[in-house]
C-alpha positions in Angstrom: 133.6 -79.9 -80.3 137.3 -80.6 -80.2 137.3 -82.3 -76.5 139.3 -80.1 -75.3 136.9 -78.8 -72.7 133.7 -80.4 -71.6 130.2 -78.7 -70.8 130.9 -81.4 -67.4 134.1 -79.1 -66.4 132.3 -75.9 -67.4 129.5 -76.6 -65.3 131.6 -77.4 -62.3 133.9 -73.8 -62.8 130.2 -72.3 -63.3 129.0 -74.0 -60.0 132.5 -73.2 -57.8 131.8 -69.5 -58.9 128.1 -68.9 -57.8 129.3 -70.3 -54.2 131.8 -67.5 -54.8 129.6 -65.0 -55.8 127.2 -65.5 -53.1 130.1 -65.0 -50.9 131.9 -61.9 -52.3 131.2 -58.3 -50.7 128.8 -57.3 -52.1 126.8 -60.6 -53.2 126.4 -60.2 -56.8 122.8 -61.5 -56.5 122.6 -62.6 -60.0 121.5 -65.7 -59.7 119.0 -66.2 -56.9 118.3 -70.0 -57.0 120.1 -72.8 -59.1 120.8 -76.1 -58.3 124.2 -78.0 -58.2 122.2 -81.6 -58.7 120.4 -80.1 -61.5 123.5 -78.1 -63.2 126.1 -81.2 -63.4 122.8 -83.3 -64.9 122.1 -81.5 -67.7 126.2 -81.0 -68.4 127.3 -84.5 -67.7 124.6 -85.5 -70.3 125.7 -83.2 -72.7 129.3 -84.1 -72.5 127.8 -87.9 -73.6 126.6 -86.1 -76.7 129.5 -84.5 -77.7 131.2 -87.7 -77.0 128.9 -89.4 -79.2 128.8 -86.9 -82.1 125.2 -86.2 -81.8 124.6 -82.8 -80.0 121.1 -81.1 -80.0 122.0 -77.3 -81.4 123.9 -74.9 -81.2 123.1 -74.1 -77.8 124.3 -77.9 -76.4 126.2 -77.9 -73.2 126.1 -73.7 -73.1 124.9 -72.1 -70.1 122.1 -69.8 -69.6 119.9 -68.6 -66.8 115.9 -67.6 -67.2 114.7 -64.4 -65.1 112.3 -65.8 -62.5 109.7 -64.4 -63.8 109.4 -67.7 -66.0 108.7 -71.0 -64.9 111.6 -73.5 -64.3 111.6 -76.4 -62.6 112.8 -77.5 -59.9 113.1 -73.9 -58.6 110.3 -71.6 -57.0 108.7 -68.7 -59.2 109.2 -66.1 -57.0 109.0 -63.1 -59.8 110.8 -61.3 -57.6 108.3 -61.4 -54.4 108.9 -63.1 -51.0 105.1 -64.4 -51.6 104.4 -66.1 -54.8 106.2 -69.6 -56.0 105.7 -71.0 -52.2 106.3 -74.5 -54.2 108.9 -75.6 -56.7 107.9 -75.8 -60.4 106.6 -78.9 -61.7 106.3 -77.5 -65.3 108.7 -75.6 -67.4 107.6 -72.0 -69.6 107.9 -72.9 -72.8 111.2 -71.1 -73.4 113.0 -72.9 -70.9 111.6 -76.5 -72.6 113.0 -75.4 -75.5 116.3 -74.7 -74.1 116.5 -78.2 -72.7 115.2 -79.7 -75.9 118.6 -77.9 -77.2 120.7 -79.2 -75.3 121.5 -75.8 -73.1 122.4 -75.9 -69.1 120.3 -73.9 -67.6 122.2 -72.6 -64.4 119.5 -71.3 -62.6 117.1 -68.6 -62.4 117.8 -64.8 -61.7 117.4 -61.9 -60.1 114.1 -59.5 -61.2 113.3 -56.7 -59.7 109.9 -56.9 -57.7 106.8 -58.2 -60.1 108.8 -56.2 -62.9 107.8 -52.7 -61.9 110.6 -51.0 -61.9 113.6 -49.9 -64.6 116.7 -50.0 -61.5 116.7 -53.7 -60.6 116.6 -52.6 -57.0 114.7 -55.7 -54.6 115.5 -55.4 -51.0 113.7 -58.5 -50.1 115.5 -61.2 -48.5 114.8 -63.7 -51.3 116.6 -61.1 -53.7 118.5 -58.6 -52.5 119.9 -55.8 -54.8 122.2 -57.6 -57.7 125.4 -55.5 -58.4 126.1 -53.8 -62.1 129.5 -56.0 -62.8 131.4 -52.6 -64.4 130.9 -51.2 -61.1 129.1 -52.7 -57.9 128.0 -49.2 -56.8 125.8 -49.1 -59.3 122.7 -51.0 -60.6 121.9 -53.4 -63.1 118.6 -51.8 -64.4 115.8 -53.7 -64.7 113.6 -55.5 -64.9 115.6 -58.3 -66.0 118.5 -57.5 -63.6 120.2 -60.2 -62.6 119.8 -62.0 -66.2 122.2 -58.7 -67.4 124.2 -59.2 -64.3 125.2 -62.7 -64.6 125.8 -62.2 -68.6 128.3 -59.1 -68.3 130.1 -61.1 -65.1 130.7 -63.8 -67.6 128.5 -66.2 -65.6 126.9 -67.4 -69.0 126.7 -66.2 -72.2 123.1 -66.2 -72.6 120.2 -65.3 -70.1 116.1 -64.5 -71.1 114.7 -61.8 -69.8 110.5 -60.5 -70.4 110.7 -56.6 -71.6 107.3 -54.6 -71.2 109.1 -51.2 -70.8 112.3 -51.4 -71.3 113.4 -55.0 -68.7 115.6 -56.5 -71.0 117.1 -53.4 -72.8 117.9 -51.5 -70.1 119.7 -53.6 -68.0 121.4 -55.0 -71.2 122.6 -51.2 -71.6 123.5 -50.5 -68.5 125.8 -53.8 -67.9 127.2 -52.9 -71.1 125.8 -56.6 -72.5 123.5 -57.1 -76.4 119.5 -57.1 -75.6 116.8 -57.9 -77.9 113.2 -57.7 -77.5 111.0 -59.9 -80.3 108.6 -58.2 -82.0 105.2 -58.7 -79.5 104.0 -62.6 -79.7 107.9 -63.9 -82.0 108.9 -65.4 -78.8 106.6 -67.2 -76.2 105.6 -66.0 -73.3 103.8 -69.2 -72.4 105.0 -70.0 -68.3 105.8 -66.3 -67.6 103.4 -64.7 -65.0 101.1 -62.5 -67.4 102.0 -59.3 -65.7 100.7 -57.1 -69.2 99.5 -58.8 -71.7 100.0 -56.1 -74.6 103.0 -55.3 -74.1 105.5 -57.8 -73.2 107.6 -59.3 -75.5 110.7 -62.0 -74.3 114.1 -61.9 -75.8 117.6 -63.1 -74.9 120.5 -60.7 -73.1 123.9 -61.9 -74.6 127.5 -61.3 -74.5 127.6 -60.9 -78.6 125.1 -60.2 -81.6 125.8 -63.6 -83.0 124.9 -65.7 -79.8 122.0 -63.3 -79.8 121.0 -64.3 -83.1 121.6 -67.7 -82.3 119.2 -68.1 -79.4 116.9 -66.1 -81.2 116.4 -68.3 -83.7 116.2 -71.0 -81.3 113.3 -69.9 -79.5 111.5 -67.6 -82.0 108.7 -69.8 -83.6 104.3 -70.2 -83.0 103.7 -71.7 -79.6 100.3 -73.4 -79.5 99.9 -72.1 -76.1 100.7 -68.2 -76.6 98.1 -67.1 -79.1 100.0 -63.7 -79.7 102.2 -65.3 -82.1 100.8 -67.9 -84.1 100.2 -66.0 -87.3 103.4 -65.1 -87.2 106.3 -65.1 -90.2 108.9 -67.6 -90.5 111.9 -66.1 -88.5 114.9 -65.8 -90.5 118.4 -64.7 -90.3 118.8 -63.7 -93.8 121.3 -60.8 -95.2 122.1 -60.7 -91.2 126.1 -61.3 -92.3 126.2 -58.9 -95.8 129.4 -57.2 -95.9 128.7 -53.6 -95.4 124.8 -52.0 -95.1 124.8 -50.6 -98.5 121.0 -50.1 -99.5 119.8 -49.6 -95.8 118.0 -46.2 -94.5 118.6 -45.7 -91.2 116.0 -43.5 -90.1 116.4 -41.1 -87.1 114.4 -38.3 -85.5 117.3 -36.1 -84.0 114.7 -34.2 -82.1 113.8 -36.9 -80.0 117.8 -38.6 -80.6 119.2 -36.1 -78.7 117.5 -35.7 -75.6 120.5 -37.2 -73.6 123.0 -36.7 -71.2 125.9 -35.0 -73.2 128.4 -38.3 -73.0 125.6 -40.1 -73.9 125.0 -38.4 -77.2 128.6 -37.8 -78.3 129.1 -41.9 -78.6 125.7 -42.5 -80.2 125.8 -39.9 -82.9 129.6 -41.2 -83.4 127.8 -45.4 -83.5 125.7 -43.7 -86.2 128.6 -42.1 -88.4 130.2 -45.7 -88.3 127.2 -47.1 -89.7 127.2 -44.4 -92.5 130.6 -45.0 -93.3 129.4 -49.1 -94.0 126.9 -47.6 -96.6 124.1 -47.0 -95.1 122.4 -43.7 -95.4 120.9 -41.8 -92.6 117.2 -40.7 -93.3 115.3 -37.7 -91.1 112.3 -38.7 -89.7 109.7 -37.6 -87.4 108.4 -39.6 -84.5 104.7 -37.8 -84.4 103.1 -37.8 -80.9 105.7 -39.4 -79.0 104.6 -37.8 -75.4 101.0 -38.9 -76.1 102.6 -42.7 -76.8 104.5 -42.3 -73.6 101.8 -41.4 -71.3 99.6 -44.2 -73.3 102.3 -46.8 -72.8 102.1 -46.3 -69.5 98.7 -46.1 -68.5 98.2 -49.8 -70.8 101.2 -51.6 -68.9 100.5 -50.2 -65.5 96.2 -50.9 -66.0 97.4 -54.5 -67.2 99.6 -55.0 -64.4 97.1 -53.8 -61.7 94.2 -55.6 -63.5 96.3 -59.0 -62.7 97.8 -58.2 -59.8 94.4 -56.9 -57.8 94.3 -60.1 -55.7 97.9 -60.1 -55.1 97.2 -56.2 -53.8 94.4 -57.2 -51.4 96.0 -60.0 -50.1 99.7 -59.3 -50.4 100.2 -55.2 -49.9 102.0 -55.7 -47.0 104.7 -58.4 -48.1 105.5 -56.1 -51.3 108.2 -53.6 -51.2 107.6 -50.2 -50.9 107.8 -49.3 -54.8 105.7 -51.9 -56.1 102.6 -50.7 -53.8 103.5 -46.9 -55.1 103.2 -48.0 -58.5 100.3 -50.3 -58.3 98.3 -47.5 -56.3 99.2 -45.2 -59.1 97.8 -47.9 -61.3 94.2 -48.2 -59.5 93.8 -44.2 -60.5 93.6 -45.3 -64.1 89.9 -45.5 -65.9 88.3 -47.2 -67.5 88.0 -44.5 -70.2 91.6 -43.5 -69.7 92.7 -47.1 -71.0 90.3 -46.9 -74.2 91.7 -44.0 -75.1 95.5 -45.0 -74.6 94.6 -48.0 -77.1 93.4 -45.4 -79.4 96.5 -44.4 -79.3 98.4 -47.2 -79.9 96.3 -47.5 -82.9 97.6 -44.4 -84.1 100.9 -44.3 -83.1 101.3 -47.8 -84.8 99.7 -46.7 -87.9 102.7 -43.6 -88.2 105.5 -46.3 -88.1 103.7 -48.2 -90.4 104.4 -44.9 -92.8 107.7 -44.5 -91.1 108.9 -48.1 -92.0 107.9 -47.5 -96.0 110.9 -44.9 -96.1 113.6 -46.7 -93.4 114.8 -49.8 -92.7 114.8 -48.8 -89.2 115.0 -46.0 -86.3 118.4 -45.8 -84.7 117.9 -44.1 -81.0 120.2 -43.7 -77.2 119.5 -47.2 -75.7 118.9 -45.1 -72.3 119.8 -41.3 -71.5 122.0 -41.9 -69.1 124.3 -44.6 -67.6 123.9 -46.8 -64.9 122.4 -45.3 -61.3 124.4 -45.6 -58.4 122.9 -47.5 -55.5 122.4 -45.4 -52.0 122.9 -47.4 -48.2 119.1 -46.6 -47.7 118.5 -48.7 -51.1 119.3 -51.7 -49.6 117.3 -51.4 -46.8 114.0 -49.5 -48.0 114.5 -50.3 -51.9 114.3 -47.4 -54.4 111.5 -45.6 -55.5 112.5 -42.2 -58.2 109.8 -42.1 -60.7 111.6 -39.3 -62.5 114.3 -41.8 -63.3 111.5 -44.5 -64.1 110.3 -42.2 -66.4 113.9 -41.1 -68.1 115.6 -44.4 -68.3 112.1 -45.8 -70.4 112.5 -42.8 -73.3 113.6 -44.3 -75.8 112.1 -47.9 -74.9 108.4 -47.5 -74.7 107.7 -47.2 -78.7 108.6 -50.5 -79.0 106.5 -52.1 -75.9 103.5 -49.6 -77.1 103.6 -50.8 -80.3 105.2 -54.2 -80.6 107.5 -53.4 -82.8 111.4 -54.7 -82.3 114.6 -53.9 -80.5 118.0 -54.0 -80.0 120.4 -52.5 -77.8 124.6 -52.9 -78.5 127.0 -51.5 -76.3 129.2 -49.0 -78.1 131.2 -47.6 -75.7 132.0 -46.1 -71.9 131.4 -42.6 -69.9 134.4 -41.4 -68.4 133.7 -43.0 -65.1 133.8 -46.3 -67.1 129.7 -47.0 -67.5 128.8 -48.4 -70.5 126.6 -47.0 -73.3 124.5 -48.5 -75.7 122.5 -47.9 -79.5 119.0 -49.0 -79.8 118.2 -50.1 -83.5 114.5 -50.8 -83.8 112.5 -52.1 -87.0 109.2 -52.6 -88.3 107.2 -55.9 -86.7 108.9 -59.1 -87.8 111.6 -57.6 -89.2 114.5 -58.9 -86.4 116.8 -59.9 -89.3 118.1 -56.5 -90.0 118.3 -55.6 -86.3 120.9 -58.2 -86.3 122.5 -57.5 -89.2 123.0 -53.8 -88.2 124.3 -54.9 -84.6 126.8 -57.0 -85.9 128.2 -53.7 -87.4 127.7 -51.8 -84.9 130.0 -54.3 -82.4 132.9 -53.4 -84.9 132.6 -49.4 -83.7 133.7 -50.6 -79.9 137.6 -50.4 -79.9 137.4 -52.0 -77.1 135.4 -54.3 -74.4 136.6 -53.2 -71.3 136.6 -55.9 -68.8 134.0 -55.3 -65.9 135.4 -55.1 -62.3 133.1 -58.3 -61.4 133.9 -61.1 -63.6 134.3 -64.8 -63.7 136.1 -66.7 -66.7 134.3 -70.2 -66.9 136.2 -71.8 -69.8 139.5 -71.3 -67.1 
């Protein structure tokens, strides 16, 4: 607003630092198609509006990227395969139409791991390759949403969407040490995404800070004609989000479940939720009923789902796909019928307990993940990664709110001793994003410090 920087010179650092990143060892391989025409478009017609005094939002002239797993044109929707999006896009998702009508400058689309099935980020294909966790490029990003998290904590933008059916935008939030929030199921439109589970994936922004998280949020967050999940939805609101202290809220937490983490892991959460007691909030015991029943339901619903849309693909396809997507989706096709019936039962049930759970708490404070980031093996890159044990682990804490629809958010509060970062999950009852925020903007005060990840590019220099 002051003219002392342009979204025109922004856009140009932005674009002289994906040539770079494309070049260093190893590639970053956050962003895996953008468009130097496209980027200094949208900019240099931003720029006019701020000359002008009449910009679009909040979000004029900032720059985000989309996972490819949503449709943006000009670029090919790949979701992460080497065989889908053989054309560019002639239509936009609905998220990335609203993010033009606001005035943002989409960079580009990012990395995904393969069709979304997997939790490390890990895509050997040559479209993708395997996109490097900034805080140390040993390690992955998580996923699905990898290089979205990737390109956020490198400082590539300060806002990337990301699609989260078990964990895609949360983990790899968490693990890059970057804020992640899923909507509750249907706030945000999925409209232009590929459907890869239709009761279970919710869309939500990865960001560098609570507030531009709230911000985009309440961008995109409103009925889209074309997504019937949320059309009956309430008005999103950002109310109480910026209260002093969190005097009045119950923070309920099942320490059971809490504390089935690594050990470096727990120390800094149960610390995160002393500092939240210490605001006036008051810390309420509760019991998460059934929660190995949800977990096996979860995942016989999104991996059914997936398999269900994907069949054609998996006739056609199997031998273009890499190694851990035909595991899983072979997996999948041992799922019946019956079995999926009764994992909507379920849900039912397991929905109905947080429904008693949420009459007594604001909300349920858990680990984002139980561990830190993975680190990625030589044979990785080459053969991709395939450790369902890990699939399984780093989803814990994650699949209540795909399962049930209910809300998340994930803050970084702080590092392992081989500098990883770690991260809170705060979830709420359906709708109820308002005092996710409000309790993540707190919680960003209990971080001492940001540390500044090893892979990082400062586009306002």
């Amino acid at each position: 607003r002051s003219g002392k920087l342009t979204p025109s010179q922004v856009a140009k650092n932005i674009i002289a630092m994906l040539e770079d990143c494309d070049k260093s060892t190893p590639p970053l391989r956050a962003i895996v198609q953008w468009d130097q025409e496209q980027i200094m478009q949208m900019a240099e017609a931003s720029t006019t509006r701020y000359r002008n005094k009449c910009t679009l939002s909040c979000l004029d002239g900032i720059p985000v990227c989309l996972k490819e797993e949503f449709k943006v044109v000009p670029y090919h929707h790949r979701v992460g395969t080497v065989y889908l999006g053989t054309q560019p896009e002639t239509e936009d998702a609905t998220v990335a139409k609203k993010l033009r009508e606001a005035g943002a400058i989409i960079i580009g689309v990012s990395n995904m791991h393969e069709l979304g099935t997997g939790t490390t980020g890990c895509n050997p294909n040559r479209y993708h390759k395997i996109p490097r966790n900034p805080y140390n490029p040993n390690h992955f990003t998580g996923g699905s949403s990898s290089g979205s998290a990737a390109a956020v904590a490198a400082g590539l933008c300060p806002v990337a969407i990301g699609t989260d059916g078990g964990g895609s935008v949360r983990i790899p939030a968490s693990f890059c040490g970057v804020v992640g929030l899923k909507g509750t199921f249907g706030r945000i439109s999925c409209h232009g995404s590929l459907p890869l589970s239709y009761s279970t994936v919710s869309a939500g922004p990865i960001c560098t800070s609570v507030a531009d998280a709230a911000i985009v949020y309440s961008i995109l967050a409103e009925p889209d004609l074309l997504y019937p999940y949320g059309l009956k939805q309430p008005k999103a609101t950002l109310s109480g989000m910026c209260a002093p202290d969190l005097k009045g809220l119950k923070l309920g937490v099942d320490w059971t479940f809490f504390k089935a983490c690594d050990a470096e892991v727990l120390s800094a959460c149960e610390k995160a939720v002393k500092h939240l007691q210490s605001l006036g909030a008051s810390v309420v015991e509760v019991s998460l009923p059934e929660m190995e029943e949800a977990r096996v339901a979860h995942v016989i619903c999104i991996l059914s789902e997936m398999r269900d849309f994907l069949q054609p693909d998996f006739n056609k396809h199997f031998h273009e796909m890499n190694l851990e997507t035909r595991a899983s989706l072979a997996l999948a096709s041992q799922f019946t019928a019956l079995d999926y019936i009764k994992a909507n039962r379920q849900r039912t049930r397991t929905m109905r307990f947080l429904q008693e759970i949420f009459s007594t708490v604001n909300c349920i404070l858990t680990p984002a993940i139980p561990c830190t980031a993975p680190r990625i093996y030589e044979s990785d890159l080459l053969t991709g990664s395939s450790d369902m044990s890990f699939t399984v682990r780093s989803m814990r804490f994650m699949q209540l709110g795909n399962f049930t629809g209910i809300p998340g958010l994930v803050v970084p509060i702080g590092y392992s001793t081989a500098g990883l970062p770690i991260s809170l999950q705060v979830m709420a009852k359906w709708w109820d994003e308002a005092v996710l925020l409000r309790i993540g903007l707190k919680l960003e005060q209990f971080r001492e410090q940001t540390k500044k990840p090893s892979i990082y590019y400062d586009i306002l220099a």
